[in-house]
C-alpha positions in Angstrom: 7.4 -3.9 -15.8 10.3 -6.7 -15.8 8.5 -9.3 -13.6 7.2 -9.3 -10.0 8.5 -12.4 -8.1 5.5 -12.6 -4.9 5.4 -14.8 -1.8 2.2 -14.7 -0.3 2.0 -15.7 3.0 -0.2 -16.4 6.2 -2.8 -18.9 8.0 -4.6 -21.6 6.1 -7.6 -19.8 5.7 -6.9 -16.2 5.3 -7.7 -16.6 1.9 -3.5 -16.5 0.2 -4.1 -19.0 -2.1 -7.0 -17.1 -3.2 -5.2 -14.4 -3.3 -2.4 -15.8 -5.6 -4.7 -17.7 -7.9 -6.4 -14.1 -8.6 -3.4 -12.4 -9.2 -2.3 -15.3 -11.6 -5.3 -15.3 -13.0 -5.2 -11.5 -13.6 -2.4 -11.3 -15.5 -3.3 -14.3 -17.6 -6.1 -12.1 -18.9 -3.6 -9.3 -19.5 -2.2 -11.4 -22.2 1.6 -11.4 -19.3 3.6 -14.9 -18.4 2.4 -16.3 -14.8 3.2 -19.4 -12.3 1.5 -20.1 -9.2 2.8 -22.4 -6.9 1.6 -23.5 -3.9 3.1 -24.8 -0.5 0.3 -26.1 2.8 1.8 -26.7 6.3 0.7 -29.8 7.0 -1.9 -28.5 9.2 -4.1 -27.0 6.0 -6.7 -24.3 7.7 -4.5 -22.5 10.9 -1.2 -24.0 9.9 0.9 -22.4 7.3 0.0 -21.5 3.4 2.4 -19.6 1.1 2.7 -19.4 -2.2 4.8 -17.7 -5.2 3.9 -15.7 -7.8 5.5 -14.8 -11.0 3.9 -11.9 -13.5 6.2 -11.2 -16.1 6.5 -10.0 -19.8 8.6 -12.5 -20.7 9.0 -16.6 -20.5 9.4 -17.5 -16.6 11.8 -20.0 -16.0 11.2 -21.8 -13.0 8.2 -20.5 -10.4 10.4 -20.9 -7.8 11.2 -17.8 -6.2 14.4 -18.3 -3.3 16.1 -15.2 -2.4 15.3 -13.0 -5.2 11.4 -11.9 -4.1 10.6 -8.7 -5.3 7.6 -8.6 -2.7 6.3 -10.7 0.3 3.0 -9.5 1.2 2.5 -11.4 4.8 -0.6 -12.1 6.5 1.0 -13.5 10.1 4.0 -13.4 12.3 5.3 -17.1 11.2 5.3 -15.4 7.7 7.1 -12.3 8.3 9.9 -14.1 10.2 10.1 -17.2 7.7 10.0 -15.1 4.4 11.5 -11.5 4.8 15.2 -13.1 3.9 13.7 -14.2 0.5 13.2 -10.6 -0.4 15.7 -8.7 -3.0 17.4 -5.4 -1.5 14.7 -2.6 -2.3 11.7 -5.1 -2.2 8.6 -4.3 -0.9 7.3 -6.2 2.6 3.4 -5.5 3.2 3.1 -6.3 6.3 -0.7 -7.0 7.9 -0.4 -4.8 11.4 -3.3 -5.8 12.4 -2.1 -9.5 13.3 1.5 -8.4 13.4 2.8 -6.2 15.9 6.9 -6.7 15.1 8.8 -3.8 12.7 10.8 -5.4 9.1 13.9 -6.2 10.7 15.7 -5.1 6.9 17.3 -1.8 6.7 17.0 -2.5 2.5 13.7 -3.0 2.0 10.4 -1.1 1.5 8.3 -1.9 4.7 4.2 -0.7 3.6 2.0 -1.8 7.2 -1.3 -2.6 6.4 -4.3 -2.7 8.7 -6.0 -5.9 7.0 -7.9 -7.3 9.6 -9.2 -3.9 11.2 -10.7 -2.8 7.5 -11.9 -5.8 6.5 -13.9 -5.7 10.1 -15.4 -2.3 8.9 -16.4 -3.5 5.8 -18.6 -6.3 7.2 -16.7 -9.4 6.3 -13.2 -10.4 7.9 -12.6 -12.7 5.2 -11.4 -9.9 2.9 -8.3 -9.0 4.5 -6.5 -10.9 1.7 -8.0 -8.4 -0.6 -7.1 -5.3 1.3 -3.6 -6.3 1.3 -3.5 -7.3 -2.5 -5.4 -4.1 -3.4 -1.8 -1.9 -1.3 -0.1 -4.2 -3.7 -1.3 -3.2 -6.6 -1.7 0.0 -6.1 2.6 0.1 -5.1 3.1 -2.0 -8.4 0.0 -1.8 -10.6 1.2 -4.8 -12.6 -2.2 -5.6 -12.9 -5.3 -3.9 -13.2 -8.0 -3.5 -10.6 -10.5 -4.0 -13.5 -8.6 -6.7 -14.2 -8.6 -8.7 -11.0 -12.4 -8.0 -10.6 -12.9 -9.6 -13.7 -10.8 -12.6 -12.9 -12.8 -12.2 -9.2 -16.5 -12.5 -11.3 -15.0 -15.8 -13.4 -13.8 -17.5 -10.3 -16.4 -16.8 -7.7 -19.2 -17.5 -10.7 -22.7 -16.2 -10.8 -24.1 -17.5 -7.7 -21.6 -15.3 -6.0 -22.1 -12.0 -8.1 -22.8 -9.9 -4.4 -19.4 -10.5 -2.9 -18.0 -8.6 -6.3 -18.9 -4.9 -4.6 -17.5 -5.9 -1.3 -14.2 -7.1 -2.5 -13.5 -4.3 -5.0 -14.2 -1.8 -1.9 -11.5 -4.2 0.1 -9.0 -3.6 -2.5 -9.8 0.0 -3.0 -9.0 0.7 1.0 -5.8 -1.3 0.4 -4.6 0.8 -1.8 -5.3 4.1 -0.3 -3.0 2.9 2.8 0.0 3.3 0.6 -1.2 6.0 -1.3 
């Protein structure tokens, strides 16, 4: 692995800043260079949240990521339309077809469509869509561990929230077998 440049996108509340920090977080404990940086619409929960992701195995520069993303995993419309030009030709786009109905428009890119919402619904809890799309993304990239981001899951949620830990390694599990 070079580095993964990610834009993580969706509604306030669908749980991609969670996302992000986990995957930062992740690769922190994997001993690899990260930034995380975060952007809010200025309506916080239903308005627009993105942010960028950098794993790498060497220094990153700036955590900026403009039109050189090698992934945009997107949880909404708004997001597909706003951030599919920031992907590099032969990036991935994982798209969540469960809230969006529209095709990638780029010819160049790798176009994975996930059904976030509809597993997360059949594992009991609609708040881990965010998982089952991060869970196809590591599974396309593995530039993390699973193990790894269920670790960096325990030290973030804390003890108190130890019972979620099965639910969101199944979420990322069933990501990763729709691009399998």
């Amino acid at each position: 692995m070079a580095t993964e440049k990610i834009i993580m996108a969706g509604f306030g509340g669908q749980g991609v800043m969670s996302m992000g920090q986990l995957l930062t977080y992740a690769g922190m404990i994997e001993n690899k260079q990260v930034s995380w940086l975060p952007s809010y619409g200025p309506e916080m929960r239903g308005g627009t949240a993105n942010c960028a992701v950098i794993v790498s195995d060497s220094p990153v520069g700036s955590p900026i990521i403009t039109g050189d993303a090698t992934t945009a995993l997107v949880l909404n419309l708004p997001s597909l339309v706003k951030f599919e030009k920031n992907l590099q030709p032969g990036g991935r786009l994982i798209i969540n077809s469960s809230l969006i109905e529209k095709k990638a428009e780029r010819e160049d890119v790798k176009a994975y469509y996930i059904p976030a919402n509809e597993i997360a619904n059949e594992l009991g809890n609609s708040k881990v869509a965010n998982m089952v799309m991060l869970g196809a993304y590591l599974e396309l990239t593995k530039i993390v561990s699973v193990d790894t981001v269920i670790e960096a899951l325990k030290k973030v949620f804390g003890p108190s929230k130890a019972d979620l830990v099965p639910l969101n390694k199944e979420a990322l599990s069933r990501g990763a077998e729709c691009v399998k």
